[in-house]
N, C-alpha and C positions, 0 to 999 in steps of 0.2 A: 366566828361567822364571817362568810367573805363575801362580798356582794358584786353583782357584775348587772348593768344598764344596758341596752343594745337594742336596737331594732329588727324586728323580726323582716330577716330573708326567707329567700325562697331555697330549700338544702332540695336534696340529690330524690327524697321523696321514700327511701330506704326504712324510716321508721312507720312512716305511713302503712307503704305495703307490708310491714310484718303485723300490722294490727295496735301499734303505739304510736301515732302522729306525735311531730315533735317541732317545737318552733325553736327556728334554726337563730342565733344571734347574729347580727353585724358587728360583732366583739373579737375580740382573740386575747388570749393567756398567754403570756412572753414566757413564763418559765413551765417547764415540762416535769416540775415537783405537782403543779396541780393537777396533772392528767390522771383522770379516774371518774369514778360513780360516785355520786352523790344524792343524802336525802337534802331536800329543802324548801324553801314556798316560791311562788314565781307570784308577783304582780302586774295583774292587766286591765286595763280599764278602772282600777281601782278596786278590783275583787283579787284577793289574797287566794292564791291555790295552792294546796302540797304539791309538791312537783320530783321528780324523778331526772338529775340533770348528768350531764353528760360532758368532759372535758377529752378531746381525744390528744394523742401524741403530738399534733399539730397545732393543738389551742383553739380547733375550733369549738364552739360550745352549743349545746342543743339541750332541749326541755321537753318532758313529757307531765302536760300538764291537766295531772284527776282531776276528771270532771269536768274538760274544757274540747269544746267542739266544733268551735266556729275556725273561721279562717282570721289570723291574725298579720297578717304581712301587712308591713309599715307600720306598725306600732310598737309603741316602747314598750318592752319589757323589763323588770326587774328580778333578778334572779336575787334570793338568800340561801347563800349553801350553806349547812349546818352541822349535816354528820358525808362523814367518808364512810361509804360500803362497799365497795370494792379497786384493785386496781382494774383497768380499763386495760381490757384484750382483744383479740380476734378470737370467733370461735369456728368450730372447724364443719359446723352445721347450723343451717335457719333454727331448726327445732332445738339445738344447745341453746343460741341466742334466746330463741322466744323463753324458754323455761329459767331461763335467769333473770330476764327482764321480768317476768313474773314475780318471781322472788324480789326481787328490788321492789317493786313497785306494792308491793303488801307492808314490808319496812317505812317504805315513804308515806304511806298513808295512815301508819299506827306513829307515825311521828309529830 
């Protein structure tokens, strides 16, 4: 398990508009071994979520967090990554992306 603190930024709003809002970290991964998809839980406010987390080529890091709906900027979050579910790609359509985000995010929640 690998755990990553951060304050929730304001990202580019990309996960929002596809229909998974995502709180973006104030974090970054120095090595590019972690870039990929991830299941694991996110802590906020002291409620434990499964979360659906995200490390891209750049180390920035983003969370989709089941069953969380409020607006979180400036607070701390915790991420615990747990399992690896996929390498982290570009896809060549909205509708590829949404249907694997899909897929991901039934993994993280049976996790």
């Amino acid at each position: 398990m690998y755990t990553i603190t951060g304050k929730v930024i304001k990202g580019d709003g990309y996960g929002k508009k596809l229909g998974f809002p995502t709180v973006n970290l104030d974090a970054q991964i120095e090595s590019k071994a972690l870039s990929g998809v991830y299941g694991g839980k996110a802590i906020l406010d002291d409620v434990v979520y499964k979360a659906g987390i995200v490390i891209n080529d750049a180390g920035r890091i983003e969370a989709h967090l089941i069953g969380y709906s409020r607006d979180a900027y400036g607070r701390e979050v915790t991420l615990q990554i747990n399992k690896f579910l996929r390498e982290y790609k570009k896809f060549n359509t909205e509708q590829k992306l949404i249907a694997q985000i899909k897929k991901d995010l039934i993994i993280c929640s049976q996790a």
